[in-house]
N, CA, C and O of each residue as an XYZ file, in Angstrom:
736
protein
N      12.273     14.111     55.452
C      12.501     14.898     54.256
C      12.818     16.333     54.667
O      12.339     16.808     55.697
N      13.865     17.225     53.622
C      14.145     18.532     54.493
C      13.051     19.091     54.033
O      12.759     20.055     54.742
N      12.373     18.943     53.242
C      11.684     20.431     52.367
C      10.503     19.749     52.528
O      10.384     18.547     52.289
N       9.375     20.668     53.037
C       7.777     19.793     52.577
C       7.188     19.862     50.979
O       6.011     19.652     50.688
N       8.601     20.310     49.704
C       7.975     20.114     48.968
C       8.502     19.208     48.248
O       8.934     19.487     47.130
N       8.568     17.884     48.786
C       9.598     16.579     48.513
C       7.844     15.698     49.543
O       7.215     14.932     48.814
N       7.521     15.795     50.365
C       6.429     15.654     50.765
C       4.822     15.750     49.765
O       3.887     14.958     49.652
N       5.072     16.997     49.224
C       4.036     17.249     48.452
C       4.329     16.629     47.391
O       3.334     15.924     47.225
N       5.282     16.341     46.257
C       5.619     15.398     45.426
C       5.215     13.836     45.697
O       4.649     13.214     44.798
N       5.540     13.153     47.060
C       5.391     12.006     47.436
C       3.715     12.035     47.191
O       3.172     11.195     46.474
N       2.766     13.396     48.061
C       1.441     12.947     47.808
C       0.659     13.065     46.312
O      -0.513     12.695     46.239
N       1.287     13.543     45.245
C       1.145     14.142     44.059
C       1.640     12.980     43.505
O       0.838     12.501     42.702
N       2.810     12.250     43.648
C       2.866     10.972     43.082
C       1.955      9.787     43.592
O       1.284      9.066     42.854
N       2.019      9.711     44.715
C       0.648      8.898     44.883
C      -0.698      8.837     44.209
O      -1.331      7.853     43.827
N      -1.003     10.196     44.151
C      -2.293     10.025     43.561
C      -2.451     10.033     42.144
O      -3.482      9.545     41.682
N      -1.551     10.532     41.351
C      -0.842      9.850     40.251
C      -0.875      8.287     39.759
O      -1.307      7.839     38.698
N      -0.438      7.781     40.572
C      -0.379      6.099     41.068
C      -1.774      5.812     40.874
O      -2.215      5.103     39.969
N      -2.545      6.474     41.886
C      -3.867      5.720     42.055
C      -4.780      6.135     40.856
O      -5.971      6.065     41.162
N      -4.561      6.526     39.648
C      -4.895      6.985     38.688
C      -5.803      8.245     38.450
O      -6.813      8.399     37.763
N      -5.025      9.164     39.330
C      -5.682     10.696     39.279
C      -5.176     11.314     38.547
O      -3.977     11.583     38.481
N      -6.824     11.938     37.252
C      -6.710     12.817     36.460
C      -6.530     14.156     36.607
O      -6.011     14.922     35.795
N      -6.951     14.387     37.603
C      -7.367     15.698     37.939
C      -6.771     16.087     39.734
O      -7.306     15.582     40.721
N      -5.520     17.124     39.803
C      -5.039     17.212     41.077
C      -5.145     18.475     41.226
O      -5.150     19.245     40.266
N      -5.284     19.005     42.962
C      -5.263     20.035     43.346
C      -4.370     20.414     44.475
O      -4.599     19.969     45.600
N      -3.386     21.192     44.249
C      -2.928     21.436     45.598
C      -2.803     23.117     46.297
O      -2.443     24.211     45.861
N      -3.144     22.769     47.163
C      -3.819     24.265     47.899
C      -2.550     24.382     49.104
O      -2.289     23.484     49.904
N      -2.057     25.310     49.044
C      -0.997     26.150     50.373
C      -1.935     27.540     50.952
O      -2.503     28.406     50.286
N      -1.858     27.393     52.255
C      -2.499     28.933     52.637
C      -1.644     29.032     54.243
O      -1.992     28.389     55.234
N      -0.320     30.118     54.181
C       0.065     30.361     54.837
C      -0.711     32.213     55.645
O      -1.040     33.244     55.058
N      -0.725     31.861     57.109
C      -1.507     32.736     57.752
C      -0.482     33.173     58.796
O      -0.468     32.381     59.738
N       0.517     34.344     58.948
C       1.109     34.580     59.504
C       0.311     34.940     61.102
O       0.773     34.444     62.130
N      -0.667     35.665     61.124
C      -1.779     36.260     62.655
C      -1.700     35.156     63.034
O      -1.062     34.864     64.046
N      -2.488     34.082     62.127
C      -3.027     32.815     62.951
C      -1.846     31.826     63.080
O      -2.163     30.691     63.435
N      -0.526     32.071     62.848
C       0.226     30.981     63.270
C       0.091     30.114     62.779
O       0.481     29.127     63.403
N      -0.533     29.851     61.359
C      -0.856     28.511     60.754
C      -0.581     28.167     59.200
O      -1.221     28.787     58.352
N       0.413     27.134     58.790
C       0.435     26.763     57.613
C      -0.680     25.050     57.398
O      -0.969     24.066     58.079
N      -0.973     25.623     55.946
C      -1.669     24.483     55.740
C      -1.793     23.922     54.288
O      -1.650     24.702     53.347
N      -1.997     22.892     54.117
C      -0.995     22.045     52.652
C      -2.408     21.204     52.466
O      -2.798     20.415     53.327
N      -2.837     21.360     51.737
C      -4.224     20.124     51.151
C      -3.629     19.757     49.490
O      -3.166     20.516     48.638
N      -3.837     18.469     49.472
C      -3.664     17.639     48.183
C      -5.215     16.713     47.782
O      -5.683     15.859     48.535
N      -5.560     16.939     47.035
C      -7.272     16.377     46.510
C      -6.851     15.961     45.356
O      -5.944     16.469     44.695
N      -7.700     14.736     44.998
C      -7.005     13.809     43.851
C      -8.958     13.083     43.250
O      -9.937     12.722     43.903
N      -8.737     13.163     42.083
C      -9.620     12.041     41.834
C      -9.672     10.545     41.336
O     -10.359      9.915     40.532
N      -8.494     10.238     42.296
C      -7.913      8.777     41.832
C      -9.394      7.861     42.347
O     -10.600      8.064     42.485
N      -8.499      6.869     42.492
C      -9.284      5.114     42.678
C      -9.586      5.503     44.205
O     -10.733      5.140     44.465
N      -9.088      5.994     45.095
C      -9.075      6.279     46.469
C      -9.114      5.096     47.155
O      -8.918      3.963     46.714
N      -9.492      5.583     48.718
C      -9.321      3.835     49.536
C     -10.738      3.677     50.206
O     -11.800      4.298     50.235
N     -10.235      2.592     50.697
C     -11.936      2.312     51.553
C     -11.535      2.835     53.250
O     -10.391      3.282     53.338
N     -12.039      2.827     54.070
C     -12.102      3.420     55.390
C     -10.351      2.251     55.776
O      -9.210      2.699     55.885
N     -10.630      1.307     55.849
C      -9.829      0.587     56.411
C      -7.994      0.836     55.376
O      -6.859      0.812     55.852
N      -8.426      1.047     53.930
C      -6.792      0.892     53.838
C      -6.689      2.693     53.999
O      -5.824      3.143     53.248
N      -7.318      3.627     54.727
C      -7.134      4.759     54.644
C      -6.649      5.008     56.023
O      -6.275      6.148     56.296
N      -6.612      4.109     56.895
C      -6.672      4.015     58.258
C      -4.834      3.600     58.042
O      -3.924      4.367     58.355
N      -4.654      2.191     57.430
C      -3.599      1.571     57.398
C      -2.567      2.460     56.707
O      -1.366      2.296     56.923
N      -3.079      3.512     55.780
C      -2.014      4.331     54.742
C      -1.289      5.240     55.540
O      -0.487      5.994     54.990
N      -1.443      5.271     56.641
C      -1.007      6.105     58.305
C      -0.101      5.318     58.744
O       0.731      5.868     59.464
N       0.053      4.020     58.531
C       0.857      3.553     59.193
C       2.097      3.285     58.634
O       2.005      2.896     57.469
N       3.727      3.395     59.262
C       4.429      3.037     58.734
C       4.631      1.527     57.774
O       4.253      0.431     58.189
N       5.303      1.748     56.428
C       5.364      0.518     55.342
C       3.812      0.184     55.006
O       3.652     -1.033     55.094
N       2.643      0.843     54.659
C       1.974      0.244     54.590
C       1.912      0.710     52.676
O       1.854      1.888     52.323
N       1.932     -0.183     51.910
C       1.835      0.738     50.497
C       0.692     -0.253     49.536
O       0.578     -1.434     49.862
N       0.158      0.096     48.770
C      -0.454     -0.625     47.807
C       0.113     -1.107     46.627
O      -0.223     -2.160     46.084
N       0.980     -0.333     46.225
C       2.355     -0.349     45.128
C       2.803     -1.536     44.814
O       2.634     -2.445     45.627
N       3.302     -1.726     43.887
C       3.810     -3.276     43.418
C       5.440     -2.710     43.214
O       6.378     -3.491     43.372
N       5.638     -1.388     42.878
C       7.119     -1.291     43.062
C       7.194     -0.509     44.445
O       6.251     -0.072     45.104
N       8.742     -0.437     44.755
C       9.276      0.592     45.819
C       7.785      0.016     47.194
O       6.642      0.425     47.397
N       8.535     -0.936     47.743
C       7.187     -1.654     49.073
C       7.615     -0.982     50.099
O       7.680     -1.578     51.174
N       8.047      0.547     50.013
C       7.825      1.129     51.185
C       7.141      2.406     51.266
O       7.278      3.317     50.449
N       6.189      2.432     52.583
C       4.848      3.160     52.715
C       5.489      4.195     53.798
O       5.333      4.037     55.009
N       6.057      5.022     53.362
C       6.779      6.174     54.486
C       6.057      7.053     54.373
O       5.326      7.260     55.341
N       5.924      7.958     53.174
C       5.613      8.785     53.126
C       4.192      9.780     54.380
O       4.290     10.781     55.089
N       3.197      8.949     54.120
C       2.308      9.657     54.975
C       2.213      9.637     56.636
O       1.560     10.243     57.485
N       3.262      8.569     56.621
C       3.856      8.797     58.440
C       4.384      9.504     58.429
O       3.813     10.225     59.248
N       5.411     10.160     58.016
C       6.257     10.921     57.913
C       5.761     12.633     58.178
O       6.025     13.498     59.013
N       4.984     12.539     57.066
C       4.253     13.853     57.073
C       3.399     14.114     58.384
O       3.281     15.049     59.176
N       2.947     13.056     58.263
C       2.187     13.024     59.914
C       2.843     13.344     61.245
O       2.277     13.867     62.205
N       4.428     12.866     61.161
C       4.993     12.577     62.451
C       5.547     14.368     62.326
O       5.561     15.086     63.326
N       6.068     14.984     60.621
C       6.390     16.631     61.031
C       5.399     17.019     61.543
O       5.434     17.316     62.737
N       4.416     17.117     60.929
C       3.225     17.981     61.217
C       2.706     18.019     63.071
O       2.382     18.993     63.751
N       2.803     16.595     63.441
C       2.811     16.733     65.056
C       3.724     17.257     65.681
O       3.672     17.626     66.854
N       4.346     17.307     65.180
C       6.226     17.705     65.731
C       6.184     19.457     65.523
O       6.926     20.218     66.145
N       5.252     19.851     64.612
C       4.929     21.243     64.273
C       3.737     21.776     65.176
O       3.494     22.982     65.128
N       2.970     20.942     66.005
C       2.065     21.727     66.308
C       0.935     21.565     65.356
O       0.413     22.675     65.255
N       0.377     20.791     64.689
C      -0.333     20.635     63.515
C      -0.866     18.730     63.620
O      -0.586     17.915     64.499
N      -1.707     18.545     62.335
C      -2.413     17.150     62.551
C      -2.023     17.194     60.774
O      -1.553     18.042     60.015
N      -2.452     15.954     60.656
C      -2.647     15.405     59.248
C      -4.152     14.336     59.228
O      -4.325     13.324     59.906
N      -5.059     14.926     58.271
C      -6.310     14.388     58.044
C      -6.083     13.236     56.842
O      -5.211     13.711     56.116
N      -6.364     12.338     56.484
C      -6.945     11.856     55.102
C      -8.371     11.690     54.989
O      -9.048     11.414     55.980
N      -8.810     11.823     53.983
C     -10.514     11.989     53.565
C     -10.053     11.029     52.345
O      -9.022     11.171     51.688
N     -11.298      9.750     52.134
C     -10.919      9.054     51.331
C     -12.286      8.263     50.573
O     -13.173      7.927     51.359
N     -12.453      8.025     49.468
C     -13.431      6.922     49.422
C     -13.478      6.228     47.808
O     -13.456      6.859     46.752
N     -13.528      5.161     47.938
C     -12.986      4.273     46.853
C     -14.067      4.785     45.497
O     -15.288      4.645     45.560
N     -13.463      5.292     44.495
C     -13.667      5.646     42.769
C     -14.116      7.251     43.267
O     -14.675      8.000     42.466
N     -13.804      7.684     44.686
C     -13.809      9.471     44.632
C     -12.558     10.290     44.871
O     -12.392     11.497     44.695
N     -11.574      9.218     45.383
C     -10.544     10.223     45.496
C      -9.930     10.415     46.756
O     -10.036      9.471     47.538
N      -9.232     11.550     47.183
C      -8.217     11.617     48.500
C      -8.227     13.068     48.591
O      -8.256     13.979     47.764
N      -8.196     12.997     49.754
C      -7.659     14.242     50.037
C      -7.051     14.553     51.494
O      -7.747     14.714     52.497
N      -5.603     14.614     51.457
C      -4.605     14.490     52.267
C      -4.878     16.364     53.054
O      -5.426     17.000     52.153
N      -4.763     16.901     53.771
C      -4.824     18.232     54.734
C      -3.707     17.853     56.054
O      -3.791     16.986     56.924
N      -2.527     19.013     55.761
C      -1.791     19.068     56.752
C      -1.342     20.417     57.193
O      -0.749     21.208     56.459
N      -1.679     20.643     58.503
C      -1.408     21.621     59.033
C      -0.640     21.774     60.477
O      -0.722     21.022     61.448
N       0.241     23.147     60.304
C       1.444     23.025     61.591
C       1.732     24.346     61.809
O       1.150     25.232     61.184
N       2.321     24.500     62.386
C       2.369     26.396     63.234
C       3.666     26.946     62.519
O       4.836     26.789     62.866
N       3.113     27.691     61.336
C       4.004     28.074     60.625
C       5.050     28.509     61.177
O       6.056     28.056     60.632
N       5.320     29.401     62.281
C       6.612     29.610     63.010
C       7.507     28.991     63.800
O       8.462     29.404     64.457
N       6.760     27.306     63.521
C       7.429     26.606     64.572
C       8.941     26.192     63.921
O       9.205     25.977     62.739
N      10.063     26.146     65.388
C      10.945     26.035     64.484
C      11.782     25.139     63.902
O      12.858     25.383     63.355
N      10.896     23.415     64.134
C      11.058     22.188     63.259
C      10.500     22.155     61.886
O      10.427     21.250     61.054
N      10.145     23.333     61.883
C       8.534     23.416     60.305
C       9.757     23.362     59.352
O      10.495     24.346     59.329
N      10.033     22.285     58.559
C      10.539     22.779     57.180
C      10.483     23.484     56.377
O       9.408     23.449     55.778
N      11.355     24.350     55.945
C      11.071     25.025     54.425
C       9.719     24.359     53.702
O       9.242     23.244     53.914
N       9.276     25.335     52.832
C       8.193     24.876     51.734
C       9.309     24.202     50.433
O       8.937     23.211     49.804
N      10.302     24.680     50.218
C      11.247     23.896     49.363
C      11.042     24.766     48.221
O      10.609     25.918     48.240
N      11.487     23.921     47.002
C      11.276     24.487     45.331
C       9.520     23.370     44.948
O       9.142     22.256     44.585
N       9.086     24.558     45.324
C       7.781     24.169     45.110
C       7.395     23.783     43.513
O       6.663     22.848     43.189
N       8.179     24.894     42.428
C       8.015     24.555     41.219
C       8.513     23.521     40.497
O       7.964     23.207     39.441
N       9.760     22.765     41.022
C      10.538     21.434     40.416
C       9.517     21.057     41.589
O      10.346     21.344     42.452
N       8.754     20.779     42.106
C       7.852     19.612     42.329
C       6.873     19.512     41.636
O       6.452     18.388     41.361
N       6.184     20.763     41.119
C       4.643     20.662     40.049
C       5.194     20.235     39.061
O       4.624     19.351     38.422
N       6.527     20.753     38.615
C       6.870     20.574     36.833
C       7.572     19.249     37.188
O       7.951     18.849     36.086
N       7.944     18.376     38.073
C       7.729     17.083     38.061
C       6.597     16.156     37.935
O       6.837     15.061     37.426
N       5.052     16.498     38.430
C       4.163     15.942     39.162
C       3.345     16.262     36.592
O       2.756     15.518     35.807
N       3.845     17.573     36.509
C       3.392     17.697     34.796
C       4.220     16.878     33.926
O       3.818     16.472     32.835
N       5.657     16.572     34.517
C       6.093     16.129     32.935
C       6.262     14.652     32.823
O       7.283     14.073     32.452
N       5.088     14.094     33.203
C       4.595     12.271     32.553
C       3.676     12.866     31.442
O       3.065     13.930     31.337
N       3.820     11.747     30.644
C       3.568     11.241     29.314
C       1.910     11.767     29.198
O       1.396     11.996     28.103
N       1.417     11.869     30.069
C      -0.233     11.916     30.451
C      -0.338     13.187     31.533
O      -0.744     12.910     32.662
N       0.067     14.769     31.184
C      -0.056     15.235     32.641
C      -1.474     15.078     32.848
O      -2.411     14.835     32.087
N      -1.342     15.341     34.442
C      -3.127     15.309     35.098
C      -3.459     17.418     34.386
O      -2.810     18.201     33.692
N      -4.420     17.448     34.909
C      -4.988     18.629     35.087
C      -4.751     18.982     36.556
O      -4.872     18.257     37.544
N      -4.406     20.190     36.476
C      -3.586     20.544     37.513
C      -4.061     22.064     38.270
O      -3.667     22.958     37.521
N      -4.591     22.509     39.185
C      -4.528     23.496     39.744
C      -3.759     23.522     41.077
O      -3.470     22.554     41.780
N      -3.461     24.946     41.303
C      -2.205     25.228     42.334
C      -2.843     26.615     42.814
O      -2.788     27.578     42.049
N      -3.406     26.724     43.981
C      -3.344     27.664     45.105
C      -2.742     27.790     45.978
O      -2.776     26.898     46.826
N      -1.539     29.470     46.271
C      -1.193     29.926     47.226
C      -1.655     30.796     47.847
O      -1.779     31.875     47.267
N      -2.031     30.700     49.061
C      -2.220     32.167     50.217
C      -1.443     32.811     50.760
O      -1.489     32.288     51.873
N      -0.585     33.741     50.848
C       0.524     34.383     52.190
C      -0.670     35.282     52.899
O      -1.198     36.046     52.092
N      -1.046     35.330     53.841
C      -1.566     36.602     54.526
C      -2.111     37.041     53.511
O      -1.506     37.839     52.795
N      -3.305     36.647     53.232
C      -4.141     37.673     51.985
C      -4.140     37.685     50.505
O      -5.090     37.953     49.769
N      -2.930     37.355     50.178
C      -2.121     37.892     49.158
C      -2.068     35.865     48.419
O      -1.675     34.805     48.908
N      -2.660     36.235     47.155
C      -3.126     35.034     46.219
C      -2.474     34.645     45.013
O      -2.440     35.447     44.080
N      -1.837     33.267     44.887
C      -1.437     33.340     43.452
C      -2.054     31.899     42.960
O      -2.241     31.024     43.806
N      -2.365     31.668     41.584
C      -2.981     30.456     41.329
C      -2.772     30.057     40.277
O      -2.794     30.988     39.471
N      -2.484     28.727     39.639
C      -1.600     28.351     38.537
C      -2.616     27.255     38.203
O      -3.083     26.601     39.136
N      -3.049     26.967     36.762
C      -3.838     25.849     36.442
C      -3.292     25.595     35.211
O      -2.877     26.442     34.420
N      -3.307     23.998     35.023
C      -2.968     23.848     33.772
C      -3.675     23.534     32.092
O      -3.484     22.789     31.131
N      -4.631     24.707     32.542
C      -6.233     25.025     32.059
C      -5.768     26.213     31.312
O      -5.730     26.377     30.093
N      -5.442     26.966     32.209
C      -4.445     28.384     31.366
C      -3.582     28.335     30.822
O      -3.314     29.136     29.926
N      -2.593     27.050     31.296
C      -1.579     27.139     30.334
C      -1.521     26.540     29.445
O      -0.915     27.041     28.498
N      -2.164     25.056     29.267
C      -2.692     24.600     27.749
C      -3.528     25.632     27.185
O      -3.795     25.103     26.106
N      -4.119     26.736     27.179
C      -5.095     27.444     26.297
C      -3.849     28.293     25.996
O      -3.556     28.367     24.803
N      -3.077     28.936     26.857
C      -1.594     30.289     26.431
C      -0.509     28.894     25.433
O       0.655     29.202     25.178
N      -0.871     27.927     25.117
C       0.383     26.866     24.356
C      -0.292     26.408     23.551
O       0.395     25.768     22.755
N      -1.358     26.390     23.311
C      -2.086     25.894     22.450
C      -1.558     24.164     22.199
O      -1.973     23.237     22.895
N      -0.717     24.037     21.224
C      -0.641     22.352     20.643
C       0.703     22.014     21.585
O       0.991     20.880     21.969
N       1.364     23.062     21.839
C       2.478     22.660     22.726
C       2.514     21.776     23.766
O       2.117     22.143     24.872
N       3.023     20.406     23.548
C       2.654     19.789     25.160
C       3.325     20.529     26.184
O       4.183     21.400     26.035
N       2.676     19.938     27.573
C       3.341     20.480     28.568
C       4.332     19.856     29.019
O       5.019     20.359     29.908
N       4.639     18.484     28.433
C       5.932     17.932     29.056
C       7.107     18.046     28.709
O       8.038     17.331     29.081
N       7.175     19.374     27.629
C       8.679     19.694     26.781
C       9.660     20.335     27.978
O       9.237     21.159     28.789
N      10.979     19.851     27.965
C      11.656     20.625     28.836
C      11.395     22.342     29.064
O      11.202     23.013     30.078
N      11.468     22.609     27.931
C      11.076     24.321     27.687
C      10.115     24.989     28.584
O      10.355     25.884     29.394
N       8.895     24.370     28.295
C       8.147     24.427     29.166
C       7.843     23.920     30.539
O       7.047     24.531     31.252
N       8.573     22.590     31.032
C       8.694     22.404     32.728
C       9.314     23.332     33.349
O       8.991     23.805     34.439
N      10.604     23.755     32.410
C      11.380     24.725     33.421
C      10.954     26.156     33.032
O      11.834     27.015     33.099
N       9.648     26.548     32.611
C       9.242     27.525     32.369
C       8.217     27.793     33.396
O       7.859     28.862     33.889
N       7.790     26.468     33.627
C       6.946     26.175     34.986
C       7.720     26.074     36.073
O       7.219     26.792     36.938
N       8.788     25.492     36.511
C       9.247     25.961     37.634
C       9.740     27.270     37.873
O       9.676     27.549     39.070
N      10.224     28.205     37.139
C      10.473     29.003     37.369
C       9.345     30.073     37.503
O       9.461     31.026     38.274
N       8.404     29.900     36.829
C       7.062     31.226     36.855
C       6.434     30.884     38.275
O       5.936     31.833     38.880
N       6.406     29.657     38.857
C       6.016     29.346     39.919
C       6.713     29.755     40.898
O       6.083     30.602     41.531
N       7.872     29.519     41.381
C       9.077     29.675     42.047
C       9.099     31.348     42.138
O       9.486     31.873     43.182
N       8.692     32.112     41.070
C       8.866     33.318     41.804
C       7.828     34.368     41.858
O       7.934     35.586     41.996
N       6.609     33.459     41.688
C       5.438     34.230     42.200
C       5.034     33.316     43.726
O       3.850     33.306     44.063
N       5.840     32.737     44.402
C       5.924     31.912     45.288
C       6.954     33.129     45.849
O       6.279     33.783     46.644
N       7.507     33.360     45.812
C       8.842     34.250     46.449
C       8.069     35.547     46.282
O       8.241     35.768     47.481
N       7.405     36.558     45.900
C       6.690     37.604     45.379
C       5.699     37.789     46.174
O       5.346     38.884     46.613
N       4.949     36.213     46.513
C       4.139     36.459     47.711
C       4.638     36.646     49.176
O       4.106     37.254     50.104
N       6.072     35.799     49.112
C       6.746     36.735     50.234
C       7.381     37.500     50.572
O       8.076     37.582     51.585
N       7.141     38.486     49.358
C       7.876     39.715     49.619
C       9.310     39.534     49.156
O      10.219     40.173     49.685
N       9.507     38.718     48.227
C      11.019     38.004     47.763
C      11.801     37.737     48.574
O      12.870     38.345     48.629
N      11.531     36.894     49.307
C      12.089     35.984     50.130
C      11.825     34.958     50.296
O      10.624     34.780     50.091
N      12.469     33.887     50.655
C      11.782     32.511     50.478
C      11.011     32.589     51.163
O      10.727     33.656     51.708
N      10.164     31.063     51.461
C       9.761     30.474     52.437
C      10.354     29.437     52.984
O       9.867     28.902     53.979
């Protein structure tokens, strides 16, 4: 995948899948320490030790559609390729939580991508989850929940076009703001 935020979608749809209400995804880029790092926490169905072991391996999927299990090799194989590991933490009716980290300056590290057409994808099903979003650059914090923004919309759902692309864009450039308006 070019962008790791085509990655973060794949783990945001997964846990989606596994019937998670409630998602978190945390970015904390550390320029000193040479280190980017991407955590996804879900309170789906989760796995037991053994299919959490197998969800590492290429084609391995639980899915009844689309029977291919790429995704978390994949992420695994950048992240080594970056200088970095990929953890899963898992346990059946608690949830997941995927942690990947790689040397932010390395220079196979993909772009972070359009981080916001991935959340305002991961919001606009019929059922969004509850949603929080933490970024770090060097210090510097931005955080998006969809706690604040159902209370600022009151009856408005969140899955109206109006509002996805109101979400990608408020995201997208307090994402750029933390770097000084420039991508990542």
């Amino acid at each position: 995948m070019d962008e790791l935020a085509l990655h973060i979608l794949d783990l945001l749809e997964n846990a989606l899948a596994a019937g998670a209400g409630h998602l978190e995804l945390t970015i904390i880029e550390e320029a000193p320490a040479d280190q980017l790092t991407i955590e996804v926490a879900d309170d789906g169905r989760g796995m037991n030790e053994e299919q959490a072991g197998a969800a590492l391996a290429p084609f391995f999927t639980t899915r009844r559609t689309r029977r291919i299990g790429l995704g978390l090799p994949l992420l695994k194989s950048t992240a080594e390729q970056c200088g970095g590991n990929l953890t899963l933490a898992s346990q059946p009716g608690k949830g997941t939580r995927v942690t990947v980290t790689m040397a932010l300056s390395h220079v196979d590290r993909p772009p972070l991508g359009n981080l916001g057409a991935t959340i305002a994808a991961a919001l606009g099903r019929e059922e969004p989850p509850e949603f929080f979003y933490r970024h770090r650059v060097n210090g510097k914090e931005f955080t998006f929940s969809t706690a604040w923004l159902k209370t600022y919309l009151g009856e408005v759902p969140l899955q109206t076009a109006p509002v996805l692309k109101w979400v990608q864009d408020y995201i997208n450039q307090s994402v750029s703001e933390l770097h000084g308006g420039e991508d990542s």
